[in-house]
N, C-alpha and C positions, 0 to 999 in steps of 0.2 A: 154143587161144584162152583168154585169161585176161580178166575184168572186171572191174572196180572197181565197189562199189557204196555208196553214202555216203546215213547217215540222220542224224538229230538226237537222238531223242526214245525210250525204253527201249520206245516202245508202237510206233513205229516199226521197231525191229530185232526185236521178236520178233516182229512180222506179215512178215518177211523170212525168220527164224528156220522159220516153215511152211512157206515154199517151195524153200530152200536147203537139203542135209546136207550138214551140216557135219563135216569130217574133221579142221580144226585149229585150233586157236586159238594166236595169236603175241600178247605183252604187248611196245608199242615205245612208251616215254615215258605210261604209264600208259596209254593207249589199247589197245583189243583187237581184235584182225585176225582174223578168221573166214574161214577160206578152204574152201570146199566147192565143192557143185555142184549146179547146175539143171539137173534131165537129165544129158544129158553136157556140160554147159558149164561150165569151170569159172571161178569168180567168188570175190571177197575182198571183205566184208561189215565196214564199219567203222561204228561210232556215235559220230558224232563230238562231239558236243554243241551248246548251241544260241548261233550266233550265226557271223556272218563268220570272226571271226579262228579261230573252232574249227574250221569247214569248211574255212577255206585248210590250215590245218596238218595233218588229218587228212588235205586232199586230195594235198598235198605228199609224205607220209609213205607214203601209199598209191605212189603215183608210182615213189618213189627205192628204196621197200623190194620193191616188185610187178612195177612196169614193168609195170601195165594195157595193153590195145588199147586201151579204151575205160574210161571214167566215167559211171557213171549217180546223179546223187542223187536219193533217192528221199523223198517225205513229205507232209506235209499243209501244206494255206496257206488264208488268210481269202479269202473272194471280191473282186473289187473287180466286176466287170462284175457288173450287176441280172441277169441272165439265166442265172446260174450258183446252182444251188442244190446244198446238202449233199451230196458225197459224188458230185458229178461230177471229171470229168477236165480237167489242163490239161495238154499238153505242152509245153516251154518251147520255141520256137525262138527266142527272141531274149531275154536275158537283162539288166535291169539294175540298179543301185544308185541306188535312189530316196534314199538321203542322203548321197549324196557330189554334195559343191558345192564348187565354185572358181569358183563365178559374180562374183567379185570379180576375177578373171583375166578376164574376157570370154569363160569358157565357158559350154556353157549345162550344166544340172542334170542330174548324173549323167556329167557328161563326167570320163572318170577317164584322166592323161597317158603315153601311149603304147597306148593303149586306143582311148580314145574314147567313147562314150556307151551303147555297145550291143555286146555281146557274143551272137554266134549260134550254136547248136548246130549238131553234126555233121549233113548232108545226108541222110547215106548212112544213120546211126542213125533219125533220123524215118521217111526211108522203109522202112525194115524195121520199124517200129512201125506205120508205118500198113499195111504188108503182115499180121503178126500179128494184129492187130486188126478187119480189113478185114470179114470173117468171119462174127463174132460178130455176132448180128442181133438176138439175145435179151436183147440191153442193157437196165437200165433208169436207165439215168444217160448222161449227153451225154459226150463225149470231143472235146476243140475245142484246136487247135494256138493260140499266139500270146505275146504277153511276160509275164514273172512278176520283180515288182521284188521286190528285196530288201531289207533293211534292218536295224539294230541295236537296231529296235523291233516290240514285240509291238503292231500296230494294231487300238487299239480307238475309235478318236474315226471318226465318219462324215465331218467335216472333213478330217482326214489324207487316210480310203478316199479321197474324190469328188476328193484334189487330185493324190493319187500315177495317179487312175485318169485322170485330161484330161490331167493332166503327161506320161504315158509310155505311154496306151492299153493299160495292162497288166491281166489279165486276174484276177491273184491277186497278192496279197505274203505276203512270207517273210521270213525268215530268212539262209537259208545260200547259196540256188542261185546267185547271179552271185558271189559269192565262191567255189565251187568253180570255175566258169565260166571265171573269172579267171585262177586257176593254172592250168585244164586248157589256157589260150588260150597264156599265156606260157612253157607245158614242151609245147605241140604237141600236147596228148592230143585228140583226138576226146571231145566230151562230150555228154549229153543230161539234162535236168530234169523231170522227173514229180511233180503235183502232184494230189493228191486234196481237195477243199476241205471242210474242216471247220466253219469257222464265216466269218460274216460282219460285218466290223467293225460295231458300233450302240451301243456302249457297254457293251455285258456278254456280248460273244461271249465271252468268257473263261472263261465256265459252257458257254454249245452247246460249245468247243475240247473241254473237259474230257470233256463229253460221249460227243463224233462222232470224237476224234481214233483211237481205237482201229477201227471200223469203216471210216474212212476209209484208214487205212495199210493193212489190209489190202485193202482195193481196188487202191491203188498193187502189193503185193506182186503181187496176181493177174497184173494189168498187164506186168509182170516177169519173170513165169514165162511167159505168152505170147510176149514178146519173145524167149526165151531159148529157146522150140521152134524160134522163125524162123529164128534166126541161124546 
């Protein structure tokens, strides 16, 4: 069994980097392919960079060059639900792009064509997450399934948060996760999204990000390496 694992962010892959040995590195179109293992599972560790179109292509790449079972992106996101503080968990089951509109078509926000508005993770991956997890009692941070929008902006206005969060009931926004989503949906991959929350949109989370982003990713990584006992 081989897995795909996709981050953003350099504070990102080397909080992956502790829990993965890594036996290889492959250079394919300036991107680097980390291929090791967790335990005895082994997995390909990609940083993609930050934004949609870097996640589709690295997710692509990962795909044609790997042929993954599975995709998991892993990282940090701003809160959008009050009840989520620093450095808890989200896991993505339903995935989407809070700024893709063709509301001038008569769809509604986020409806993207032969898609549709919502993209949902692997069944079978969440309940194996919630099996690893299940466990662990000596938590001290929440871990809560639900949607994680994405988007082509770093949210800092509380206007944006309060409208992407009534808009789509989404729990965090992002970056990358429905644009890997995206491709893992239209090449058949089984995928999952893991989100540690760094900061929360108010106008100067962009100081807390800078902050929290390193001790957050490595909660995600922990997350990961649990996952990777189960499987």
């Amino acid at each position: 069994m081989k897995f795909g694992i996709i981050v953003a962010e350099p504070e990102e892959y080397e909080a992956m980097e502790q829990v993965v040995k890594i036996e290889k590195r492959n250079r394919i179109y300036e991107l680097t392919f980390a291929e090791g293992k967790i335990k005895d599972k082994s997995c390909v560790v990609v940083k993609c960079g930050i934004g949609k179109v870097n996640a589709a292509r690295a997710t692509q790449l990962l795909i044609d060059e790997y042929k993954p079972e599975y995709i998991i992106d892993v990282g940090v996101a701003g809160a959008l639900n009050p009840n989520l503080q620093i450095g808890d968990i989200v896991i993505g089951n339903c995935l989407v792009q809070h700024d893709f509109d063709i509301t001038a078509f008569g769809h509604t926000k986020g409806y993207i064509t032969g898609i549709g508005d919502k993209i949902y993770a692997d069944d079978i991956l969440i309940q194996k997450l919630d099996e690893a997890i299940k466990n662990k009692e000596d938590r001290k941070y929440k871990i809560q399934k639900g949607t994680i929008a994405s988007g082509d902006i770093f949210c800092t206005k509380v206007e944006m948060k309060d409208k992407i969060y009534a808009k789509f009931n989404a729990q965090c926004v992002e970056m990358e996760g429905a644009a890997v989503a995206q491709v893992c949906y239209l090449c058949n991959v089984p995928f999952m999204v893991i989100r540690s929350i760094s900061d929360t949109p108010n106008g100067k989370n962009n100081k807390t990000y800078e902050q929290c982003i390193k001790p957050a990713a490595e909660r995600c990584s922990n997350i990961i390496r649990e996952l990777a006992e189960e499987m």
